[in-house]
N, C-alpha and C positions, 0 to 999 in steps of 0.2 A: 401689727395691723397698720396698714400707710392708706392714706387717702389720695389716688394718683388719679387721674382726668384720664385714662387708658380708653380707647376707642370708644370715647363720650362719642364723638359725632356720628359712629356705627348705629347708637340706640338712639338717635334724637330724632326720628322720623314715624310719627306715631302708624305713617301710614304702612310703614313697611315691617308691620308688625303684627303677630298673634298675643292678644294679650299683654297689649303696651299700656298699660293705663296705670301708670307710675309717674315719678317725680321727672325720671328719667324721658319724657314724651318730648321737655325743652331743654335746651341745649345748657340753658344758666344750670340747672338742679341735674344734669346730666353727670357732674362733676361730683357727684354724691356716690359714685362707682367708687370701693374701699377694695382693697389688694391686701391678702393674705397669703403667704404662699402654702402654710401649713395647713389652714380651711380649702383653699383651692385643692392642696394637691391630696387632702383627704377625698374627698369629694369626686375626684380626677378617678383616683384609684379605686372607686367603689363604683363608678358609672363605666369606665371603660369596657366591662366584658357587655354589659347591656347596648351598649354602640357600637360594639364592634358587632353584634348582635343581630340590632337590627340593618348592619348594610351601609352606618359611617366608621369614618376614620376618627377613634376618640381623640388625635391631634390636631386635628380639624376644628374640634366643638367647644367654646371660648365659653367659660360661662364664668360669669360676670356677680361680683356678689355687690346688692343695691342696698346703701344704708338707710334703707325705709322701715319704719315699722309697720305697714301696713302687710298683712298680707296678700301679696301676688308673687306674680312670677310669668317669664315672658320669653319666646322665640322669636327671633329674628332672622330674617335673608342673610347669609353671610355667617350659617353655621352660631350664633353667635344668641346663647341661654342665660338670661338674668331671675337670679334668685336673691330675693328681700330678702334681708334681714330676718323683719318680722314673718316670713311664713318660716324661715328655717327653728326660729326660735318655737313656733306652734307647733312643729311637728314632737310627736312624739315618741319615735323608733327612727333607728336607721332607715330601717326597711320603709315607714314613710315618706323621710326624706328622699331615698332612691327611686321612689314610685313616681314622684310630683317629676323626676329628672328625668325618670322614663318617658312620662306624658309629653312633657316640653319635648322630646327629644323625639319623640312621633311626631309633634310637627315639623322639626327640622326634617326628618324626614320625609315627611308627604309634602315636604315643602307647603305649608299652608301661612299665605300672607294675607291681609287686609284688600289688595288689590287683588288677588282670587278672584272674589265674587264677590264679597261684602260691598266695595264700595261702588261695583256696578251695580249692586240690589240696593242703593241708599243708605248703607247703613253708616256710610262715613260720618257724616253731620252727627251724628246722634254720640258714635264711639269719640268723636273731637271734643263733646261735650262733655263728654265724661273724663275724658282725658287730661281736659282744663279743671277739672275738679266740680263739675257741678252736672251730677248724678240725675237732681232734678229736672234739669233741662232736656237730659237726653230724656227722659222719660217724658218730658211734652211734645219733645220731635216725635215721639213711639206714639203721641194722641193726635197726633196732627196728619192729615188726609194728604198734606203732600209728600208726607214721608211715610206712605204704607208701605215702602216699598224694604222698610227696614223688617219685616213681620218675613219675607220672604230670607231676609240677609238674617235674622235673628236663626230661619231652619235651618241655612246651610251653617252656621258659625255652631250649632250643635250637631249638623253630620260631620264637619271637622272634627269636634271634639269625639265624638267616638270614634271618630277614624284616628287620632292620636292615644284616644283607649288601650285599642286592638293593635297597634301598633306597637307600643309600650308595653302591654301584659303579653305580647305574643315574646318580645325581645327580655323580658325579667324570668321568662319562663325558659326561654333558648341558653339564656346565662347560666342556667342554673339558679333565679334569683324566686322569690317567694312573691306574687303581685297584691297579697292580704295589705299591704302597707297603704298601696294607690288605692284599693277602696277602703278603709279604713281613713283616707283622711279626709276624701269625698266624704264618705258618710257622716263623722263627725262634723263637718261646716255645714253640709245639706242638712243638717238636723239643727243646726241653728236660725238656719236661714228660715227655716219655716216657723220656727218658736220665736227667734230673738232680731227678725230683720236684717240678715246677718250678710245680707246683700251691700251693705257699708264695705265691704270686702273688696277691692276692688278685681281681687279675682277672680269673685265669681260674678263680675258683672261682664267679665270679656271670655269667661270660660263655664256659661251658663252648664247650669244642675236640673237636672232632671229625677224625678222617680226612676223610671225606666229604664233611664242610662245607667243609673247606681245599679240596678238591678239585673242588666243587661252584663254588665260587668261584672259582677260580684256573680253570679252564675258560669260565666266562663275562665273569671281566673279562680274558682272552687273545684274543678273540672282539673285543673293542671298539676303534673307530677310534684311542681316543689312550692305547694301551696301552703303546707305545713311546715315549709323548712325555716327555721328560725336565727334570727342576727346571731353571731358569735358572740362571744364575749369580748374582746379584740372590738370589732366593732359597735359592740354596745357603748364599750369606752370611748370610742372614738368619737362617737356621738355626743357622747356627755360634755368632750372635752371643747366641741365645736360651741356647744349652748353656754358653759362654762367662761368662752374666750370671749364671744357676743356677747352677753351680759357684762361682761367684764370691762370691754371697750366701750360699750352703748350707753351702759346706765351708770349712774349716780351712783359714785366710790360708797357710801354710804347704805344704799341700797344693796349692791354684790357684795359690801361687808356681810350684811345684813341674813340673803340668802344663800352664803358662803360662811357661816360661822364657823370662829377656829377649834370650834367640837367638831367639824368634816374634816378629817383624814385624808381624804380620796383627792388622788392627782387633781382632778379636774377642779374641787373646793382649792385645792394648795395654790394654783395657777390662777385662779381668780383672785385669790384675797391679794398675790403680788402684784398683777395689774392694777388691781385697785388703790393701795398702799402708793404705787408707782402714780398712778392720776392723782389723788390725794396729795401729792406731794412729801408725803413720808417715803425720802431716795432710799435714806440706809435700812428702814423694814423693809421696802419692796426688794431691796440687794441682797438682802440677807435671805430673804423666803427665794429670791432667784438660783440664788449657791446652794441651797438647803435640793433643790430641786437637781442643781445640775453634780450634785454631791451621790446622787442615786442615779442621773443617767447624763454621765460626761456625755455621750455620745450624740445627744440631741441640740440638733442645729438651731431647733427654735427655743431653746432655752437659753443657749447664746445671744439669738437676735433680741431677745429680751433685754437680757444683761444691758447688750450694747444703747439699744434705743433708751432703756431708762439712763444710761451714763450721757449718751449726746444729749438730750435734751435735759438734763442738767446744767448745761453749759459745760462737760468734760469730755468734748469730742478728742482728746487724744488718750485719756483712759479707756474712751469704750473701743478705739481701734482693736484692739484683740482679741476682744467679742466676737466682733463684726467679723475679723478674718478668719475666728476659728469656724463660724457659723458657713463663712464662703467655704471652708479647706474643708465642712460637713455635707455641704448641699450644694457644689461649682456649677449646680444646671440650674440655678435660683437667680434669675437676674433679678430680683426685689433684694436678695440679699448680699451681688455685689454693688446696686445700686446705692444700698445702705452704706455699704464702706465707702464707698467712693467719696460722700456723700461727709463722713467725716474725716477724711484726708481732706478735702476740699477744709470744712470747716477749722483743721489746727490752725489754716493759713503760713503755713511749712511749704516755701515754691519750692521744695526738696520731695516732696511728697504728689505733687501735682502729676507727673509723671506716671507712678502705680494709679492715681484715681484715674486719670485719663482712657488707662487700661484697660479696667476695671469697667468701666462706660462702656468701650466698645465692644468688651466681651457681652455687655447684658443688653445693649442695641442690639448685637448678632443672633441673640437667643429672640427677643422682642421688639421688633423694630418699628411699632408703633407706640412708644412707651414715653411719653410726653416727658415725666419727667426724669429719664435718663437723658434724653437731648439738651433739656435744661440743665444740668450740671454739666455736661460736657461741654454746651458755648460759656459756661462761667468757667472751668478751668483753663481752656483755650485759651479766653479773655486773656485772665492773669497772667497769663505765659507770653503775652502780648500779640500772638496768633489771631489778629481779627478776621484773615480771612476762613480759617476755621471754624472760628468763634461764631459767622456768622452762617455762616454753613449749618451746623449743627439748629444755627435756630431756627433756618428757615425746612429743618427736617423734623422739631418740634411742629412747627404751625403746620406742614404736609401731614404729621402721624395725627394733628388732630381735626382737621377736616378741612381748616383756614388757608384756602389754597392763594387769595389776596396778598394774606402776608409772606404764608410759604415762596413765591415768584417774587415777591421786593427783596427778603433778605435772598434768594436765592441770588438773586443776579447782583447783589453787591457785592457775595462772596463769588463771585465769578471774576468781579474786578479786583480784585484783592488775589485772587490765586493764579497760581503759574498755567499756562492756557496747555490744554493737553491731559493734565495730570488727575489725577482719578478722580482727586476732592473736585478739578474743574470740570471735570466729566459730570459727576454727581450732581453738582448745582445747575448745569444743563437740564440733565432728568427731569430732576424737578419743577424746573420754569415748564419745560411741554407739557409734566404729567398733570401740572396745577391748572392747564386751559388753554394756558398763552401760547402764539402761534412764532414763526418765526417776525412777521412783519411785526409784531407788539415789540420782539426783544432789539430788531432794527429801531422801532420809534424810539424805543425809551433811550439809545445808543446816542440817536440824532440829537434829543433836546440835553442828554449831559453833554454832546459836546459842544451846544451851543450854549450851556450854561457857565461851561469850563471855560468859553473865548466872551462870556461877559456880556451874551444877545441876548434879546430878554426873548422869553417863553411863552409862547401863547398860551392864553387859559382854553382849560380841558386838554 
């Protein structure tokens, strides 16, 4: 599990959102997006027939796992679904979890954003407030006569949601999928919310609950042919292993000891107590429950990336190298996990080695090319190879994949001056200066004052 800043600037716009009321609303805590490939791509392969379903392309629909324990969950313009931590951890079935990604995925769908209507009905100021973390205030904009106007933005932001409903259970049902999960987890929060205040949730303060609608719902997906169809066992496991790896990265080594005791058997207990062992700082029990594991299924790429990440961060980045590349030579469509090798090729500090990492980077830019931190080890190996105008390249294709289009145009055009004019990398850093704003007259000015900086004229301020 890596902590990577990945289209942070995509989610940091609370207004261009359904159900943005997370950490993720500013661009600092934005950075709290965590990269799994094995969470992702369980996730991937369980939502895909429901998208393909409802009428998108599942490689189209980017979803984003947020290290919050709070539960929400959120759509964005831009195809682009963030799911907490903590609601994945509340859910209790696959088939839950898949429900909550059908829902989100009817908004992508209907396309339903903040600028809609909500924030021509008022309802901006109040969801900003909540977004900022204070629940309270939106609820005095909701008492306050200049803002009645959120009472109208409050009905349409629940015809949204049943129109995300009906979208979603109409798409679980065309899959073949069971839609008992989406009101099963409605119901269980809507039943707190009414006994336990349970509107601290913050999503159900941006995906308002109703009687009605639960009952709206649960009457038409009871109606539908694969209502009784129930998780496999395959994906029961699968599930387990998700909550298993989350608690295991999230919580206190001592805590997943705790609710992983070594009386549990079961993959998903075995895999937690290594993690934990591993964060604990006990290398050779977390190595040894690693082997124990890849002893029963050589074949599992993320029980390599395991091996390897507990060996680098050891400080033994050229031991965990054949981890890392059995895990690449398991999964070569995983750019998180040639990013990893790359990642300690760079670290032997072997300019013999620099070459393969280099590789390695551009294979997993090609697959990801907004992946901040593959850019970032790609102008550090460049560097070292002595390639500044590479080096500088690459960074200023970091600051573009993450929104900083300021920086993106300064390194762009220094790596312009640095590379041979023509050549693709100088083509590239062209792109970028236009695509970040700048016109041609900007990349004239800044031309004129190097080169009256270069003959020694002083510079006018601004």
């Amino acid at each position: 599990m890596n902590w990577l800043s990945r289209k942070a600037s995509r989610v940091s716009g609370v207004a261009a959102a359904v159900g943005l009321v997370l950490a993720a609303a500013s661009p600092a805590s934005a950075q709290s997006a965590i990269r799994d490939t094995e969470i992702e791509g369980i996730i991937h392969e369980w939502s895909a027939p429901v998208f393909t379903a409802m009428g998108l392309e599942p490689s189209e629909v980017e979803i984003l796992l947020i290290n919050d324990r709070d539960l929400n969950a959120f759509a964005t313009r831009g195809r682009i679904m963030g799911l907490n931590t903590g609601l994945i951890l509340r859910t209790r079935s696959a088939n839950e979890l898949l429900g909550v990604v059908a829902h989100e995925g009817g908004h992508i769908k209907n396309r339903h954003t903040l600028r809609d209507g909500a924030q021509g009905a008022g309802m901006q100021p109040m969801l900003m407030a909540i977004a900022a973390g204070a629940p309270q205030a939106g609820a005095i904009l909701l008492g306050n006569s200049q803002y009645f106007g959120t009472l109208s933005a409050l009905r349409y932001m629940t015809h949204q949601e049943g129109e995300a409903d009906n979208t979603g259970a109409r798409a679980l049902e065309n899959a073949g999928e069971s839609g008992r999960g989406l009101v099963s987890f409605f119901e269980n929060f809507r039943s707190q919310e009414v006994f336990s205040d349970a509107r601290r949730f913050p999503y159900f303060c941006s995906h308002p609950l109703s009687s009605d609608r639960i009952e709206n719902l649960r009457r038409f997906v009871a109606e539908q042919s694969n209502y009784d169809r129930v998780d496999s066992p395959e994906r029961v496991a699968q599930h387990a292993l998700i909550l298993a790896k989350i608690h295991a990265f999230m919580d206190d080594p001592n805590q997943t000891l705790r609710d992983y005791p070594e009386s549990d058997a079961s993959l998903p207990g075995r895999y937690a107590r290594s993690i934990a062992w591993y964060r604990d700082g006990r290398t050779e029990r977390a190595l040894a429950a690693v082997d124990a594991l890849l002893a029963e299924q050589p074949e599992n790429p993320y029980f390599w990336e395991l091996k390897g990440q507990i060996l680098f961060e050891e400080g033994r980045a050229e031991e965990s190298l054949g981890a890392h590349q059995r895990s690449v030579e398991l999964k070569p469509d995983a750019p998180l996990l040639r990013i990893n090798l790359a990642h300690a090729l760079i670290e032997t500090h072997d300019p013999a080695k620099l070459d393969q990492a280099i590789a390695e980077l551009k294979r997993a830019t090609a697959l990801e090319d907004d992946n901040t931190m593959a850019w970032r080890l790609l102008s550090q190996a460049y560097a070292s190879q002595g390639k500044e105008g590479e080096a500088r390249l690459a960074s200023a294709e970091m600051y573009f994949a993450a929104g900083a289009e300021r920086e993106a145009t300064q390194f762009a055009l220094r790596a312009r001056d640095m590379l041979r004019p023509g050549t693709l990398e100088w083509t590239r850093a062209m792109d970028i200066v236009f695509a970040s704003g700048a016109t041609q007259d900007d990349v004239d000015e800044v031309d004129r004052r190097n080169t009256r900086r270069d003959r020694g004229g002083v510079i006018p301020a601004g």
